[in-house]
Every structure is written in C-alpha cells, then in structure tokens.
C-alpha positions in Angstrom: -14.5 -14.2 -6.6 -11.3 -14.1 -8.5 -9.7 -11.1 -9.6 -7.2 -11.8 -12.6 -6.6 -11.2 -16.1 -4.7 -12.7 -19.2 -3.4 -9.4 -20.4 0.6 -9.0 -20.6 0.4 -7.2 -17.1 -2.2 -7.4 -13.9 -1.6 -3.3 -13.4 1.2 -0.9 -14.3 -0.7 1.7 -11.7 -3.3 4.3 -11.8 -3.7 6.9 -14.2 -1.3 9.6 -13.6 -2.6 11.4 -16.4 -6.0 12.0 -14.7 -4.9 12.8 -11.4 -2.2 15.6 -12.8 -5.1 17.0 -15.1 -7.1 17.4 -12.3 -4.2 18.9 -9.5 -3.4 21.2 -12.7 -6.6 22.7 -12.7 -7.0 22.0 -8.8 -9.6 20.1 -9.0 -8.9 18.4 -5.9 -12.6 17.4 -5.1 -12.2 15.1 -8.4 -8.7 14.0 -7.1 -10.6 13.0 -3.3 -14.2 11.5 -5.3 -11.5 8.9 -7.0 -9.4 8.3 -4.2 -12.0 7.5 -2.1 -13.6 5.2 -4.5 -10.6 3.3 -5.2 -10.1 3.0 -0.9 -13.5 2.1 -0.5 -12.9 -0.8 -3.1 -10.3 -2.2 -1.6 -12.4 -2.4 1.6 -15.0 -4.5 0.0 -12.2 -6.6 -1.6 -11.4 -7.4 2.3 -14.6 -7.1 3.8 -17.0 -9.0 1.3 -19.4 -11.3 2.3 -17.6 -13.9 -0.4 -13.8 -15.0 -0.3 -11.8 -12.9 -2.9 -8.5 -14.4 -4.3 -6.3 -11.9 -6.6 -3.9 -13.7 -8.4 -1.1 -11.0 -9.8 1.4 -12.0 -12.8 3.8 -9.6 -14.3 3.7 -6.1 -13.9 1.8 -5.6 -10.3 2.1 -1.7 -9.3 0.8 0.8 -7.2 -2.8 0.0 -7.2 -2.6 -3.2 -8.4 -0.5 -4.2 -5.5 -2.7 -2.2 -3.2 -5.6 -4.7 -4.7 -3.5 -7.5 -3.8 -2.8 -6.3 -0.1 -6.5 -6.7 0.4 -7.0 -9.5 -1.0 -8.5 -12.6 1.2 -5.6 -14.8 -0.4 -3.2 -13.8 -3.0 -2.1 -16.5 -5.8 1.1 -14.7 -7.5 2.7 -15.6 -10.6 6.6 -17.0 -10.2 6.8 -13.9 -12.7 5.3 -11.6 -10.8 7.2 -7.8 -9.6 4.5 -6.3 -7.5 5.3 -3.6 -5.4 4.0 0.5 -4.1 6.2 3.0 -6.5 4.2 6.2 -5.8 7.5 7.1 -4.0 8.4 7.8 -7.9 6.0 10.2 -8.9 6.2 12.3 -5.8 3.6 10.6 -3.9 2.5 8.2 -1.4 0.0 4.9 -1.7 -3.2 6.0 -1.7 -5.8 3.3 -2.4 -5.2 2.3 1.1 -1.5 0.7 0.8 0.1 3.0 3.5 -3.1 2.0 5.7 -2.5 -1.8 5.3 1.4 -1.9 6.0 0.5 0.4 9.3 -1.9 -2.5 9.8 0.3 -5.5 9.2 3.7 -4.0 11.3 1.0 -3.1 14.2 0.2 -7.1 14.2 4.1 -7.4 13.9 4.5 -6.0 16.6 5.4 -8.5 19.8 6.7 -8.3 23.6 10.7 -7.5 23.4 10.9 -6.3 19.5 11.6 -2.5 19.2 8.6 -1.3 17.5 9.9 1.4 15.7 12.7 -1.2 14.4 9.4 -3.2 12.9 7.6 -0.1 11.3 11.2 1.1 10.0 11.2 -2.0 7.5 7.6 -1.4 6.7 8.4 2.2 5.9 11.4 1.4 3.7 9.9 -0.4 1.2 7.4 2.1 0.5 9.9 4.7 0.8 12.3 3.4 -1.7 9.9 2.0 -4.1 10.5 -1.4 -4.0 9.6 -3.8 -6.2 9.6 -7.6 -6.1 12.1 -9.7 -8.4 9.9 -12.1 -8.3 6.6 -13.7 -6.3 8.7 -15.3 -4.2 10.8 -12.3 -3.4 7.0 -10.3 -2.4 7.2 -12.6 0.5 10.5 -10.8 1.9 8.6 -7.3 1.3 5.8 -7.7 3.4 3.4 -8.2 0.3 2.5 -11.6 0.4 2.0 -13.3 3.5 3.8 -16.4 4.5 2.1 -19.7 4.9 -1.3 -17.8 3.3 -0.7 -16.7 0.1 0.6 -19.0 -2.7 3.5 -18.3 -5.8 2.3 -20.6 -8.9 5.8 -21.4 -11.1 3.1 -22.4 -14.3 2.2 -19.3 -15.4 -0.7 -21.3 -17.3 -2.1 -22.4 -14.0 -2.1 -19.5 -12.0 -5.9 -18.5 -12.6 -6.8 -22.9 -12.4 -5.1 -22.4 -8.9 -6.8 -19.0 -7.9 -10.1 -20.8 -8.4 -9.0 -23.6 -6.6 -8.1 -21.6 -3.7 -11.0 -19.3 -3.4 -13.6 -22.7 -3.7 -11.3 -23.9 -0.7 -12.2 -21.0 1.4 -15.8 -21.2 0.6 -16.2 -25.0 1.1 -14.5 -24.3 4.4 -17.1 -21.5 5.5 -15.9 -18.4 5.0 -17.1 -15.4 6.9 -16.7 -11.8 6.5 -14.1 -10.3 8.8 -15.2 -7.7 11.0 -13.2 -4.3 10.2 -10.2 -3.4 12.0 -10.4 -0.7 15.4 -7.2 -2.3 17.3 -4.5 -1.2 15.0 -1.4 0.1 17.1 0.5 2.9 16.2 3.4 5.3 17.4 2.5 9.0 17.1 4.9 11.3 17.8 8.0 9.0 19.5 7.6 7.3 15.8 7.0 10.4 13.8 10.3 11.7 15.5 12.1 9.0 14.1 11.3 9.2 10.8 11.3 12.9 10.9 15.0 13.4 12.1 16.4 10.7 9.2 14.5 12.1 6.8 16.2 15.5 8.1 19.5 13.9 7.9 19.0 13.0 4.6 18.1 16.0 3.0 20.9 18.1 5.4 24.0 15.7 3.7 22.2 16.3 0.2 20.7 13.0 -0.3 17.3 13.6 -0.9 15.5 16.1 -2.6 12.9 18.6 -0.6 10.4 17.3 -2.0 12.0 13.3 -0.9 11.7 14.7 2.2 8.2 15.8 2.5 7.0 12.6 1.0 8.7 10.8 3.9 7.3 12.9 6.4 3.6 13.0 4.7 4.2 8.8 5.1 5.4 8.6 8.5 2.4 10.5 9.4 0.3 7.8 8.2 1.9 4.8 9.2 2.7 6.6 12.9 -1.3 7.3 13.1 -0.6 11.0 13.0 -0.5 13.6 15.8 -0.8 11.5 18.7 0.7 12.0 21.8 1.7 8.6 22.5 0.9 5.3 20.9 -2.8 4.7 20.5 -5.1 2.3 18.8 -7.0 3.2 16.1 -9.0 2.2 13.6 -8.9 1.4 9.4 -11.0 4.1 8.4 -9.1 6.4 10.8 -5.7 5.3 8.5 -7.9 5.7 5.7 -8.9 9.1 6.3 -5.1 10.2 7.1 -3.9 8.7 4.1 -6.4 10.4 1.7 -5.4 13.4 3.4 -1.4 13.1 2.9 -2.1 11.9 -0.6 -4.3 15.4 -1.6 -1.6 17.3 0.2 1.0 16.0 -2.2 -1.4 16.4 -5.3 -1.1 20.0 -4.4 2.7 20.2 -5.0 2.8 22.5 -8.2 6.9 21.9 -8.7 6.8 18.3 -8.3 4.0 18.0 -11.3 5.5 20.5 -13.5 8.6 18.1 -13.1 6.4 15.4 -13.6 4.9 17.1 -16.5 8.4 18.1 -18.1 9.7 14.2 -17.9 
C-alpha cells in the first residue's frame, strides 16, 4: 500500500477545531475515542501484514508526520517540511509520535553514549517544534531514517517511486514485524533532567507555565514514566502514557481560551 495524495499538501495536522469543541464542553471520552483511533492506525500502518510506503510532499505536520514515522519506508518529496508542532498549540504528539521517538532514541542508544545526551536531542525537536527545510533536512531530525527512507527531487515522480519501493519490499518477502516490548527508557534519573531545565527555564522567564508543563507532560512519556530506574517496556505501554499526557493537556481551560482568542 501507498499512502499519498496530489493535493497542494500531504497534512497540515489534525482538526484542532474538533478536539477544542470537545475539551470545551469536556467531552474528553470523544477527545480519547479519537485519539485512540488515530494511535491504533498508525500501528497497523507498522504492523500490517502488507509493506506500507508513505510518501509526504509539502506541508507534512503533526499527524501526518506521525503517519510517516510509521511508515514501513518513507519516500519524501525534496519539497517536503514535515515535522510534530503540537508544541504550538499547547500540546504534545499524540497519534503515537512521542511513543516512536522514545522508540527510535532507545535503539540509539549504545555502550559509552550518555543516554540522556541521546533522548535530549529526541526531546528537542519535539519540544521546539521543528520542522524540516526540506526532505533532506528530516533526515537530521530524526524523521527519516538514513540509508531506508528515500527524498525524490522530481516532485512528479515521487508517487512512481513510492510504488516502486513498496513492490520492492513485497518481491523481497515482506513480513509483518512483531510489536515492540524491549524499548529502553530512563524513568526518573531522565525525568530529573528534563524536569530541572524545564525549571530553569520558566525560573529566568523563558517559558511560559504552561511551556513548562508541556515539557514535563513529554518527558514523562519519552522517560517511560514513573519508574524507579530504567526499564524496558513495551509500545502500547508508550501508547497508553501518551494518550494519557495528551487528555491531560486537553484539559487546560487557559491554554484553549488562548487558543480560542488567537
């Protein structure tokens, strides 16, 4: 399967507008139904019994980037700026972006590297919304993967080359990949971490209250939560975290009536 369109963007994001009708009226069962369908999605874009290639051009935000992160292969656009700007709106990814980049800086992870160093990048470019410049440039932010995914400079054969690669994967055998339960994360000596900058930061009047909760409500995702030490857990363990931290943020009444007044 190919997931791609000829529109003038992939995704500008999800529909705010439905998610702040809903945390007006807190209706936060609604808000969790559509989260978790939008997660459970993504999973069976990763675990399908058929290779999946997304192929991204222009615009590629929030969930469309989530998409791509689970994709079995991504094949970008040159003119792509993909990227996870929930940070904007006073929340965090959602659809099961903060699970994958706990995922991807656990396999990171290797003897001698600081492993707080490696989930600090990870955490950064959720943190400050980043967005690509260009496909090329999703390979520096941890989006696309090096020597996997693919950046097509025609924009007219981006799809021709999506198909290509996704017949590639099938000729070759492709099986489903068994779900994740060996995903290393920090707990608390991580948490800390994030939790004392993220102090700092508000204390020198750099970040708003609310900046800071969103960064705390993060690192307790991509730490694992809680835990005592590190610990390895499993996807729909992330999963379940990250739904979590995402309701708790839909119930922020001052940061949608600011969202509301812009």
């Amino acid at each position: 399967m190919v997931i791609a369109n000829e529109g003038q963007n992939f995704s500008a994001g999800a529909n705010l507008g439905m998610i702040f009708m809903f945390a007006a009226e807190q209706e936060y069962d609604e808000i969790d139904m559509a989260v978790r369908a939008f997660q459970g999605m993504n999973m069976r874009v990763r675990y399908s019994s058929i290779p999946v290639v997304v192929a991204p051009h222009a615009l590629s935000l929030g969930g469309g980037c989530e998409m791509s992160l689970h994709a079995d292969r991504v094949v970008a656009s040159a003119e792509t700026y993909i990227g996870m700007v929930e940070f904007g709106v006073g929340l965090i990814p959602g659809g099961g972006g903060s699970k994958e980049f706990a995922l991807r800086a656990s396999d990171a992870f290797t003897d001698g590297t600081i492993d707080e160093n490696v989930l600090k990048e990870y955490f950064m470019n959720i943190a400050m919304a980043k967005v690509s410049t260009s496909g090329y440039e999703a390979f520096d932010l941890k989006i696309l993967k090096p020597g996997h995914d693919e950046v097509v400079v025609n924009p007219s054969r981006r799809i021709t080359e999506a198909k290509r690669a996704v017949l590639e994967m099938a000729a070759e055998g492709y099986t489903m990949p068994a779900q994740r339960k060996d995903i290393k994360v920090l707990g608390r000596s991580g948490m800390g971490m994030f939790y004392a900058g993220a102090n700092a930061m508000k204390s020198g009047n750099y970040i708003s209250a609310h900046d800071q909760l969103m960064s705390q409500k993060l690192a307790y995702v991509l730490c694992g939560g809680d835990l005592s030490s590190y610990s390895y857990v499993s996807e729909q363990y992330l999963l379940d975290i990250e739904r979590e931290a995402f309701l708790s943020l839909c119930g922020e009444r001052k940061r949608w009536n600011e969202f509301r007044a812009s």
